[in-house]
N, C-alpha and C positions, 0 to 999 in steps of 0.2 A: 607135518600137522595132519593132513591126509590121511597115512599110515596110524597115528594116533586114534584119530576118529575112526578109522574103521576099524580096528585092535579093540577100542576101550572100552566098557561096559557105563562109563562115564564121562560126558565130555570137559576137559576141563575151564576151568573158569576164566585162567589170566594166561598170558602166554607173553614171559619177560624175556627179552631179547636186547640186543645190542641195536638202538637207535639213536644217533645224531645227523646232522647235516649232512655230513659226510656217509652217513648210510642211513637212507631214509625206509627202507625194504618197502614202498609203497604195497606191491602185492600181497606182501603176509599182511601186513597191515589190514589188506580190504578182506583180504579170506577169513581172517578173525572179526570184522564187522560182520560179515555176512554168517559166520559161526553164531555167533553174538559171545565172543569168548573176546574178554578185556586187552589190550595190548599196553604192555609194560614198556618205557623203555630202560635197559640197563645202558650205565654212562650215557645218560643225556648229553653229557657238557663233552664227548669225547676225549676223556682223561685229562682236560682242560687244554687241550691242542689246538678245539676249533676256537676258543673263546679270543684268540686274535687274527682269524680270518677279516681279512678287510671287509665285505661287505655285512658281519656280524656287526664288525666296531664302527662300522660307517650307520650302521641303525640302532647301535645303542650309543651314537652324536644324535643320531635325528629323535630319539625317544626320550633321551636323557636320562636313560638305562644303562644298566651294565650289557656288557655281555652275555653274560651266563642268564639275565634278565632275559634278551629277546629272545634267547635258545629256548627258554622252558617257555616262554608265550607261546614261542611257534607251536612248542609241543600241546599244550593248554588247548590253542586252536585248532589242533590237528585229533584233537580225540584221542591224545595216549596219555597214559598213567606214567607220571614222570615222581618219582622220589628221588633229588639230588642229594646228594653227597658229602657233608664238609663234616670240621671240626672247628672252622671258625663261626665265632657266633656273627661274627659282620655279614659275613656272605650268607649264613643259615638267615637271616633276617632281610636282607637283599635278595634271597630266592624266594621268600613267600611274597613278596613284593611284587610280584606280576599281573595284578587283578585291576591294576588302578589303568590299564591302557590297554590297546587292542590293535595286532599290525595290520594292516592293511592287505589285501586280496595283492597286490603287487611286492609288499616287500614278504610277505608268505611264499609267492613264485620266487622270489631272489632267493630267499633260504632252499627252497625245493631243489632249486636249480645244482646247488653246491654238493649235490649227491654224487660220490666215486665208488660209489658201494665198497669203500676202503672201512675196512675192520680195525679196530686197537685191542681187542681180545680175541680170542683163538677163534678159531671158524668152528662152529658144534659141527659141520659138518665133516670138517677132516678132523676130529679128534680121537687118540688112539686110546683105546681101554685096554 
């Protein structure tokens, strides 16, 4: 991003990336606040991998949420641009469904916490052209 800004004659606006629990990139995250440039996340729900991580499904028992519900609050609360994914109208209608509750400053750190900075799509930065 860096390298961008100082290249561009434009800075851009969104910057979509690979963001779930599992890789939360706090840093890029805060360098695009401080940009003021949008942060995306791509695969919120980690290709649906993380949605039975125990302490996901242990807070969507305590919210009486799905999973894929506390993931996109997390994001909600976290100031990223989360567009999830589906083809089911259940789940398309169980995602917008995240507005009626709000986790808690503790189970926000339980989510933070489960970051391995492990990727399910390629790394942009070893990618061969």
């Amino acid at each position: 991003m860096q390298n961008l800004l100082a290249d561009s004659e434009m800075k851009p606006m969104v910057n979509q990336v690979e963001h779930h629990p599992y890789l939360t990139q706090k840093e890029l995250h805060q360098f695009c606040k401080e940009q003021g440039i949008e942060f995306e996340a791509w695969s919120p729900l980690g290709r649906g991998r993380i949605l039975t991580d125990p302490v996901i499904v242990e807070l969507g028992e305590k919210y009486k949420k799905t999973p894929a519900q506390i993931i996109l609050r997390w994001d909600l609360q976290n100031e990223v641009v989360t567009i999830p994914k589906s083809v089911h109208k259940e789940r398309i209608i169980d995602n917008a469904n995240v507005f009626d509750f709000e986790l808690s400053i503790e189970d926000m750190q339980a989510i933070d916490g489960l970051n391995r900075n492990e990727r399910f799509g390629q790394d942009p930065d070893k990618l061969d052209f």
